[in-house]
C-alpha positions as CSV (number, residue, x, y, z in Angstrom):
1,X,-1.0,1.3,4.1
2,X,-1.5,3.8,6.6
3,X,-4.9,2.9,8.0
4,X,-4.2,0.8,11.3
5,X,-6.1,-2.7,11.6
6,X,-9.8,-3.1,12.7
7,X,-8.0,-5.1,15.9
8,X,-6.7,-2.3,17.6
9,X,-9.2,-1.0,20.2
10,X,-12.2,-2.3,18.8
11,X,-11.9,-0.8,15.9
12,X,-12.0,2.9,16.9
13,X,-8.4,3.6,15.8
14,X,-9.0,2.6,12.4
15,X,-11.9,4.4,12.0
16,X,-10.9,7.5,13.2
17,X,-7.7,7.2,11.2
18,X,-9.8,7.0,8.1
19,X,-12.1,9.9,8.9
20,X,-8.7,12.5,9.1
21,X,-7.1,10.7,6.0
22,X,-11.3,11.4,4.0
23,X,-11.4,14.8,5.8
24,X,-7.8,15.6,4.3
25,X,-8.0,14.6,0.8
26,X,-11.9,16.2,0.7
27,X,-9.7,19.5,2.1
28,X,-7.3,18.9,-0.4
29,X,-9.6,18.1,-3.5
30,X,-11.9,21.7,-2.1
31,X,-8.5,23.5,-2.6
32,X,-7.3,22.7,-5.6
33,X,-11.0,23.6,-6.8
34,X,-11.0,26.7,-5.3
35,X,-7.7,27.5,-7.5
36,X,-8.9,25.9,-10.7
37,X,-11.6,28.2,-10.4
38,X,-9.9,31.1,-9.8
39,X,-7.0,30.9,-12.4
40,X,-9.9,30.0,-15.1
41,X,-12.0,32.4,-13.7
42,X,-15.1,30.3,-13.3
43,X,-17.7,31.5,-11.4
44,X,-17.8,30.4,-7.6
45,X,-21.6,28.9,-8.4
46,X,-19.8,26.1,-11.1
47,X,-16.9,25.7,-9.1
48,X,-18.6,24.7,-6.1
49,X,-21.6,22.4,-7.3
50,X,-19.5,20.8,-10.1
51,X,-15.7,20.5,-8.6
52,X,-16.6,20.5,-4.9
53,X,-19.4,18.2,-4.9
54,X,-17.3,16.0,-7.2
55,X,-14.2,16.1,-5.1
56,X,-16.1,15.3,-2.0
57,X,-18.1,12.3,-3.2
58,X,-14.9,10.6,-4.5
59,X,-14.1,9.0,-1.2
60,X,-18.2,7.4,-0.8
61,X,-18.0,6.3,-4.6
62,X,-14.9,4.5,-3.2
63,X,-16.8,2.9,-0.3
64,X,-19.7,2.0,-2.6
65,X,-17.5,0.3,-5.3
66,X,-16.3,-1.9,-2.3
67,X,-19.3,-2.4,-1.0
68,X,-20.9,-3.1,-4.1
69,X,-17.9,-5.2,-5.3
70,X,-18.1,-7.9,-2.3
71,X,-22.2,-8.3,-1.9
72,X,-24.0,-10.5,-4.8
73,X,-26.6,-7.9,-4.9
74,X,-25.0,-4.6,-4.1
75,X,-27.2,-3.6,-1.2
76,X,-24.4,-2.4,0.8
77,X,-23.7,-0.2,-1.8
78,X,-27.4,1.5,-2.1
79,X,-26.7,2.0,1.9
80,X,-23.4,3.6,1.7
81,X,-24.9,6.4,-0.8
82,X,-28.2,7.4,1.0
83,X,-26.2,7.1,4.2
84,X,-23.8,9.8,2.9
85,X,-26.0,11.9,0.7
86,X,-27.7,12.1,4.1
87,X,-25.2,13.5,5.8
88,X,-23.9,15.5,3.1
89,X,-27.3,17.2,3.3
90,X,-27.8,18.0,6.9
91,X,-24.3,18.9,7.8
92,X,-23.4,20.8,4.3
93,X,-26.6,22.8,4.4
94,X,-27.6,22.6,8.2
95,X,-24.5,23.1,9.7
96,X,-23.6,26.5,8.1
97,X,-26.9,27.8,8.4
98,X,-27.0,27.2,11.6
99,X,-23.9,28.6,12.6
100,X,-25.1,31.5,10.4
101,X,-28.2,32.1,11.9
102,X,-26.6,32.5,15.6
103,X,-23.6,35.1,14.3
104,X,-26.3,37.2,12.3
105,X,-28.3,36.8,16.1
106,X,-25.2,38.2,18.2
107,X,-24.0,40.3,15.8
108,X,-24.2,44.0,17.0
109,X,-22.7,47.8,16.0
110,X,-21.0,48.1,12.5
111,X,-21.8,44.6,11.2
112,X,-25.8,45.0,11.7
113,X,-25.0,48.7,10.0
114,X,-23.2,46.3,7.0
115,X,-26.2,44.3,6.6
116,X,-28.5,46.8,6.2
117,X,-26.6,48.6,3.5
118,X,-26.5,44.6,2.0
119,X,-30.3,43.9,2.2
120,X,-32.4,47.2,2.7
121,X,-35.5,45.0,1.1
122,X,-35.2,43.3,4.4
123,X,-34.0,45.7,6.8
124,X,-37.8,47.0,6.7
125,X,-38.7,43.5,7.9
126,X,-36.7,42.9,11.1
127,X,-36.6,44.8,14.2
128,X,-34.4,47.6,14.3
129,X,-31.2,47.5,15.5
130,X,-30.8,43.8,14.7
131,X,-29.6,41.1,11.8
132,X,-31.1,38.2,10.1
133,X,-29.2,35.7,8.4
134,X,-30.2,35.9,4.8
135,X,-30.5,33.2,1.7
136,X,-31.5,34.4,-1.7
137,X,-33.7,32.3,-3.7
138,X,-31.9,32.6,-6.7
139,X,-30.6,28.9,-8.0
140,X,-31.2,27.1,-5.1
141,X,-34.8,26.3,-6.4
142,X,-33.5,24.9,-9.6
143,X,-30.8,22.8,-7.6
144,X,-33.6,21.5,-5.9
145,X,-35.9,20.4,-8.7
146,X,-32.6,18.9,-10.7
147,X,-32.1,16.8,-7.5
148,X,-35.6,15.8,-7.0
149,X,-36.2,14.5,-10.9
150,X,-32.5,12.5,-10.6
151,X,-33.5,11.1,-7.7
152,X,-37.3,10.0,-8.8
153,X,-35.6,8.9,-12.1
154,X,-32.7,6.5,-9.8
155,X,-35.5,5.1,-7.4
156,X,-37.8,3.9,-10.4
157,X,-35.0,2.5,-11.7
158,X,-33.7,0.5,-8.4
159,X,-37.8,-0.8,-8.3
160,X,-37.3,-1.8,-11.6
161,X,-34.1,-3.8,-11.7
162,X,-35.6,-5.3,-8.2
163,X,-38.6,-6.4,-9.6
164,X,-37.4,-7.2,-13.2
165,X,-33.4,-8.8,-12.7
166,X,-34.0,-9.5,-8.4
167,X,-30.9,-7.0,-7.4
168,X,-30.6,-3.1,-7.4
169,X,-27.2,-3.3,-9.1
170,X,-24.8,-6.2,-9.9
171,X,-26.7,-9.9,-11.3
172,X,-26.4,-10.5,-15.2
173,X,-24.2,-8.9,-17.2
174,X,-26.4,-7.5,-19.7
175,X,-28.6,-5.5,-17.5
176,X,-25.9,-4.4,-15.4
177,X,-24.5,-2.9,-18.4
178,X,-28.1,-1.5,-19.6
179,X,-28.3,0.2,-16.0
180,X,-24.7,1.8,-16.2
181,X,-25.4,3.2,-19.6
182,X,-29.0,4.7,-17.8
């Protein structure tokens, strides 16, 4: 294995370690994408919410299935998901945007002049001579209400099984089954 032990300075080596080895197999799993995308020519839209997201999740379904392996009633597990969907979140979205938002604000000469030619609707609503960094509404709306329903639909489940079986996941056999097949 390439992962050091948790002894080595309190842990911090093997955690770091393990961040660069997720962060390189997310990098590689984005590439190879990228090019499926490309040589099938699927749009960029498909590629990225279906392939990407996939790709990028495989390393917390990995952490869940241990986590949810080793606890009687799979806590850890419900943890390890929010925890990352979390971060996926704010630093997938918020990151960019933000980053974004600051070149659009220090952007000057031929790339405001770009912009404008981009989005003349908005060029009428910013002061002259400046750039605003722009998001169409287009499917980001239904993304949002696809979300909001799967997520509704998983947290009535999780009260369900809690009040019902006692655990979120794991416990008898035959609803653990009946929840995968939900």
């Amino acid at each position: 294995c390439f992962v050091p032990p948790t002894g080595y300075a309190g842990g911090w080596v093997c955690f770091f370690t393990s961040l660069a080895f997720i962060g390189g197999t997310t990098a590689f799993v984005a590439d190879l994408a990228e090019l499926f995308g490309c040589v099938l020519e699927v749009p960029d839209m498909v590629t990225a919410i279906t392939f990407v997201a996939l790709g990028t999740s495989m390393p917390d379904l990995f952490a869940s299935l241990s986590a949810a392996s080793e606890d009687p009633t799979a806590d850890a597990a419900i943890v390890n998901v929010t925890g990352s969907n979390s971060v996926n979140v704010f630093l997938g979205l918020g990151l960019p945007w933000t980053l974004a938002s600051i070149y659009w604000a220090v952007a000057s000469g031929s790339t405001v002049e770009e912009w404008g030619d981009r989005f003349s609707d908005m060029k009428l609503k910013v002061d002259s001579g400046s750039a605003v960094f722009v998001v169409k509404a287009g499917d980001l709306s239904f993304s949002v209400v696809v979300f909001s329903v799967c997520c509704m639909a998983a947290l009535v489940l999780l009260f369900v099984r809690r009040s019902k079986v006692g655990c979120e996941l794991g416990g008898p056999k035959g609803p653990k089954m009946a929840t995968g097949a939900a």
